[in-house]
N, C-alpha and C positions, 0 to 999 in steps of 0.2 A: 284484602282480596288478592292482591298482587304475595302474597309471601304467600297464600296458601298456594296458588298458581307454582308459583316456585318450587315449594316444598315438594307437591306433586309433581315437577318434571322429574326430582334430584333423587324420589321414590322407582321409578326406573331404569338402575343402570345402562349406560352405555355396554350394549355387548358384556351385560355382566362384571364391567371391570371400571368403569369412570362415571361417576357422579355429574352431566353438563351444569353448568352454572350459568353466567352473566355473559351475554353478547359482548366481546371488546373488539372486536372488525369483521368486515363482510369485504367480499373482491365481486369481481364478473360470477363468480360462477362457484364462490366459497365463501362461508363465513367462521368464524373464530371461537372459540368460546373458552371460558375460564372452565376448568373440570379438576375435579378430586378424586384419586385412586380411591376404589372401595377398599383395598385390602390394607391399606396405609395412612390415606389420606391428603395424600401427598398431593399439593397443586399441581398440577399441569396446565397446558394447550390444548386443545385440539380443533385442528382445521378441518372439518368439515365439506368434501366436494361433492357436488351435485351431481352425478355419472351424467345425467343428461341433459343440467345444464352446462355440465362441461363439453359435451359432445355439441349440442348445437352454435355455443362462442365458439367453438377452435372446428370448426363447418366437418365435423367425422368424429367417433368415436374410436377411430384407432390414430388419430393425432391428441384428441385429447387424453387416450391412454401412454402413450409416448411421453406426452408433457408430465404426467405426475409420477410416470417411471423415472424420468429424467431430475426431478426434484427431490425423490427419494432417493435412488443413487448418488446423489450428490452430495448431501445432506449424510448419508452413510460415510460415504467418503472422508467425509471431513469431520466426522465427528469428535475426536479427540483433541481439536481444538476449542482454548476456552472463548475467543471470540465469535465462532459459530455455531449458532441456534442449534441446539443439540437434537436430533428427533428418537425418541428414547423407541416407539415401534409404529405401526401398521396396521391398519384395522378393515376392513370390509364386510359389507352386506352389500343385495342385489342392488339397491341404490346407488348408495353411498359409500366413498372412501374416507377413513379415518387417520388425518396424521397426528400422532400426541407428540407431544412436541415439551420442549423447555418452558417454561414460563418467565417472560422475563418483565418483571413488576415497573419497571420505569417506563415502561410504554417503548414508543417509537421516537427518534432523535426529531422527528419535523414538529412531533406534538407540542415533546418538553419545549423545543424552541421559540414557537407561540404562546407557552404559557409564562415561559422565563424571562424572556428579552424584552419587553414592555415594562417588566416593576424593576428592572436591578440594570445598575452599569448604564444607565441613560442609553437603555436600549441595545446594549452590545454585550457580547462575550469575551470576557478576558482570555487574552492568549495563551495563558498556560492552561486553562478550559480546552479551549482550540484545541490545542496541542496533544492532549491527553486523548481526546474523541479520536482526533484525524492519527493518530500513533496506532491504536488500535484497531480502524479499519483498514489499514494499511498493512497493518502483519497480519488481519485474517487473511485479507485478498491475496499477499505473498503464499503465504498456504495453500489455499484454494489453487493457484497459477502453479504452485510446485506438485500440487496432487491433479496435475489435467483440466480444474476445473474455471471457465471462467463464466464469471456473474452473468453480465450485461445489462443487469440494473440496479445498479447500484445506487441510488436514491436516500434521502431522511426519512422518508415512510420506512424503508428495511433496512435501515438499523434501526435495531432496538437496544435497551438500557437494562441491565439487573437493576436488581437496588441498591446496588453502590455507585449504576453510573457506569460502567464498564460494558464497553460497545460487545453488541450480539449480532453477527449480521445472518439475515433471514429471509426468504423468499428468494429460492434459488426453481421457481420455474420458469425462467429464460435461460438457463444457466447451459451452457453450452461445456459435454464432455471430451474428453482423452486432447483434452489444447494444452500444444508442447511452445512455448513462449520465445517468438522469434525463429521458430522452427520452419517459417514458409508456409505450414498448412492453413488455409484463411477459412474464415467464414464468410458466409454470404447470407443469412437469414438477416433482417432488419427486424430491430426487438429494443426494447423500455422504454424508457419516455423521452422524449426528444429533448426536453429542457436540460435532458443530462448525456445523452448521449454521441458518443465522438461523430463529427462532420462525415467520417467516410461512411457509419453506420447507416445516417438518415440519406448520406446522398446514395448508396448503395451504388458503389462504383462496380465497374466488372474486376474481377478478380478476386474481391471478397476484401479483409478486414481480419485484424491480428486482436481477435478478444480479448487477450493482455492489455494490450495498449489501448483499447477501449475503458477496459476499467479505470486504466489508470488517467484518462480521460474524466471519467463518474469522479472519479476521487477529486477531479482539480475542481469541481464543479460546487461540488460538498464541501469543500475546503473554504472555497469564496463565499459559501453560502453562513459558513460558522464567523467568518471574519468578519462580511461585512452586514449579514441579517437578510442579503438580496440575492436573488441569482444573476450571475454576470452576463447573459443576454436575454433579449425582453422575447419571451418566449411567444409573447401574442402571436406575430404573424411568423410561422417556422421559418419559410424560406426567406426572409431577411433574416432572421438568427442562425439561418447557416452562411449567409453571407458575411458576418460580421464574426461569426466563431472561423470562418479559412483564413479572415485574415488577423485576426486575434486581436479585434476590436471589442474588448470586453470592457464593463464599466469600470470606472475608478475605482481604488480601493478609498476605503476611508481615513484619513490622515494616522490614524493611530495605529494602522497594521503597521506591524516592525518588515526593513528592507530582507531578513532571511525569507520571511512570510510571502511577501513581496516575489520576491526568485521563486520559491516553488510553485508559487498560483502559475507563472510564466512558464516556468517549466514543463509542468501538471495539464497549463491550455494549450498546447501547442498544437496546431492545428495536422501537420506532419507526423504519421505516425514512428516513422520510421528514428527521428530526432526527439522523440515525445521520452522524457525521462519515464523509467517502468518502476511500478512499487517495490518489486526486486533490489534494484538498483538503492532508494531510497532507505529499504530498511540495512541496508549494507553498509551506506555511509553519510546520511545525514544528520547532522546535527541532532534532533530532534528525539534520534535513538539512539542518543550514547545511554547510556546505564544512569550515570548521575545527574544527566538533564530529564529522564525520565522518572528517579527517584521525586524530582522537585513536585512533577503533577502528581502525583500519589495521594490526592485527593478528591473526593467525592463533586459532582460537579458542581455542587450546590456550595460551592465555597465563597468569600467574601468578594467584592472587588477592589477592596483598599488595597489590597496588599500587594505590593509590589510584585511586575513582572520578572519568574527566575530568569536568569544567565541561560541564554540558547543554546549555548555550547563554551565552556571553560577552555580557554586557549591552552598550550602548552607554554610553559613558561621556558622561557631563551636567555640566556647570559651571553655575556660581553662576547666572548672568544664566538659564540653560535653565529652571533649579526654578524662580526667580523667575518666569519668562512661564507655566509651569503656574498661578497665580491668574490669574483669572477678571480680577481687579479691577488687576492691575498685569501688564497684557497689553502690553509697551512694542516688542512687533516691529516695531510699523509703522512706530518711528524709525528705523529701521537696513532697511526693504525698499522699496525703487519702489512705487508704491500698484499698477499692474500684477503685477507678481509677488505681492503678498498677497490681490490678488482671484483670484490662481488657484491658494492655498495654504489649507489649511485645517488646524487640529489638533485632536485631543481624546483624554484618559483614558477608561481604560477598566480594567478589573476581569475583565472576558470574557476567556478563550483567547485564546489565537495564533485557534487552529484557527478559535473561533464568529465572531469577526472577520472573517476573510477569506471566510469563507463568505457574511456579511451582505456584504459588497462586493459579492463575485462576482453575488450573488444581484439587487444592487442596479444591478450592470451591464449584466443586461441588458434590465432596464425604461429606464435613462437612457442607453446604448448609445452606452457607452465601455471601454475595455480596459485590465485593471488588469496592473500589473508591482509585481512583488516588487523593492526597491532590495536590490542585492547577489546578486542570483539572474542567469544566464544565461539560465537555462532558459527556453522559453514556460510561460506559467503556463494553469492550466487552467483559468482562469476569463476566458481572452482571447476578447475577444468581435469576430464576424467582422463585427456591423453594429454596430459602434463611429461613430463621428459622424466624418465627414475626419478623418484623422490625429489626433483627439481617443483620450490615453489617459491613464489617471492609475497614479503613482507612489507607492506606500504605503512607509512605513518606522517599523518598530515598534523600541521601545527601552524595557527598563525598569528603573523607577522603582526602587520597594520591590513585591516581590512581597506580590501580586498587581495590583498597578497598571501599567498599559503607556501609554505614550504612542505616538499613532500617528499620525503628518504626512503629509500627502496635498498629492498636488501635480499641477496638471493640465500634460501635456508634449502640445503642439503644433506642429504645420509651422508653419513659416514664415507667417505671413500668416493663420493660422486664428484667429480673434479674439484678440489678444492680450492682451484683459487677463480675458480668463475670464469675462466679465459672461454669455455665453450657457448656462453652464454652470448647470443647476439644484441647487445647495448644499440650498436649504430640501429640495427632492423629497428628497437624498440624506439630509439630517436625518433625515425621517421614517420612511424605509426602513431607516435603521438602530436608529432603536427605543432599545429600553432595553442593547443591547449600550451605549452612550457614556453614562460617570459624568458629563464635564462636557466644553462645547467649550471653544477659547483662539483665539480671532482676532482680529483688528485692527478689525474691520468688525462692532462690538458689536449694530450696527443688522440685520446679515444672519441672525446664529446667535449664541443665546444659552447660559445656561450652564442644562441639564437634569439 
């Protein structure tokens, strides 16, 4: 009875072009459905909106046409990326809107969770799991922030999985357009779910709310959730869980989250947005996205739990003479460097993050307006500055010591002919602007920077 029902819906095309199939979600005002190209065959999505039960949830029918402009636009925008839900076109009748959409067969990250975490790992997810998911929503959202667009619900319902397990993020209608990231221009709409969203969202302060740092709020939230199987405040009564997220009273972690994992949950919750680490930032210089620590998760998530956690990030290795020029007092580079090349090389220890590091660079780039590069990254970094001084850019390369100690060598890379021996370049300015992140510097040029 039910397959001939079937057979008869899939005898109808959609608008002549998609075969509906199997209900796999419903929202307020949308439902979901598995569909096949007529002309192909080819699986798809398509979400399904109600024009008028869209119009009566969002109280008007020219807000509810706004919200699903706002989600196509977005969704366009970003489509060339392989972590967001691709939406392939567009469909209407006098009812109904049609978005066909990607299909992406591993469901939703909140589902696989519930169905995973109960039979394997005595209920947990191992960290290189972790790892792989929270990498990936994290460079789509960089995307998204770099192309104007920011989420604002960012949740384990939207992400969704291919079939290998490779994060699709999806449901961009809260998604708020033309957001320049740190730019000053705020928002003020209050929008997703509270369990995930940043403290000045739900408190709705005057002055509005930096979408960036919202998401990157969602992210710390999803990150604790993959870690520790819970979310990190008890979302029952809201206004004690915004009392308890201002002051970043969030729950324990479980003994076996590793301490890097540890620092970004801290980082990630920070109730200040202003100090709140950005995904920017994160895919720039964390651990987590070097090339070779993300070669290690390169697997499907359905992998074992025996197997041992990879290396977070491979230290640079240092010889005798390296430790030695870390004292202050027996700083012997400048035997072995052109005095040109040491006046446009500088080094110092440090105790701070990856993350708070490159932040103060970025931060310090673009009052002395120069363009930093991560050494060993291809990538543009997002702290490249477009009024950088002629071809003035500086090269950072961190290595470390004994944890929590990094060493970080900066180096000024210039054209041809741009002062060669760096003497234009303001060292003391950058001293100052980095503050108490530097434990001690190491230069040749004892008279230039000292040890703080």
């Amino acid at each position: 009875m039910n397959g001939s029902k079937f057979r008869k819906k899939k005898s109808t095309p959609l608008l002549g072009k998609y075969e509906l199939g199997a209900l796999l979600g419903r929202g307020t005002f949308a439902k979901v459905y598995l569909a096949h190209a007529v002309a192909d065959g080819a699986p798809v999505a398509v979400k399904v909106i109600d024009k008028e039960a869209a119009a009566a949830a969002m109280a008007g029918g020219t807000a509810a046409v706004a919200a699903v402009l706002r989600e196509v636009s977005a969704m366009r925008r970003l489509r060339h990326h392989p972590g967001v839900l691709r939406l392939h076109e567009v469909l209407a009748s006098r009812a109904r809107i049609y978005l066909v959409m990607e299909l992406a067969t591993g469901g939703d990250l909140l589902s696989w969770l519930a169905a995973t975490l109960p039979r394997r790992c005595g209920g947990r997810l191992p960290e290189h799991a972790v790892r792989r998911v929270f990498v990936q929503l994290v460079a789509a959202l960089a995307h998204c922030h770099a192309r104007g667009v920011a989420h604002r619900d960012v949740k384990p319902q939207n992400i969704l999985l291919d079939g290998d397990g490779n994060v699709k993020l999806a449901d961009f209608g809260f998604a708020a357009l033309d957001v320049v990231p740190d730019s000053g221009g705020l928002l003020q709409t209050a929008c997703g779910t509270p369990a995930y969203a940043a403290p000045e969202v739900i408190l709705r302060r005057r002055g509005g709310y930096d979408g960036a740092k919202a998401d990157a709020w969602s992210c710390g939230v999803v990150l604790f959730v993959l870690l520790a199987g819970r979310l990190p405040f008890d979302d029952a009564n809201v206004p004690d869980m915004c009392r308890k997220a201002r002051r970043r009273e969030y729950r324990e972690l479980p003994p076996w989250v590793s301490p890097p994992a540890r620092r970004l949950v801290h980082r990630l919750l920070d109730p200040n947005p202003a100090t709140r680490v950005a995904v920017e930032v994160l895919v720039a210089t964390h651990p987590w996205f070097k090339p070779r620590s993300l070669s290690l998760d390169n697997s499907q998530l359905g992998g074992g739990c025996g197997q041992p956690e990879p290396e977070c990030a491979p230290a640079s290795k240092l010889n005798a003479f390296d430790i030695i020029s870390m004292s202050p007092g027996l700083d012997l580079s400048g035997l072995f460097r052109g005095s040109s090349r040491s006046s446009r090389e500088r080094r110092f220890t440090t105790t701070a993050s990856p993350e708070r590091t490159m932040e103060q660079l970025c931060s310090a780039s673009g009052k002395l307006r120069y363009a930093v590069m991560v050494v060993g990254k291809k990538e543009v970094d997002p702290c490249l500055n477009p009024l950088s001084k002629a071809g003035m850019a500086m090269s950072v390369e961190m290595s470390e010591l004994a944890p929590p100690l990094m060493l970080v060598e900066m180096r000024l890379e210039m054209d041809d002919g741009e002062r060669e021996d760096g003497e234009g370049f303001g060292w003391e300015e950058l001293r100052l602007e980095l503050g108490d992140v530097v434990r001690s510097w190491h230069s040749s040029d004892s008279e230039d920077l000292q040890q703080v």
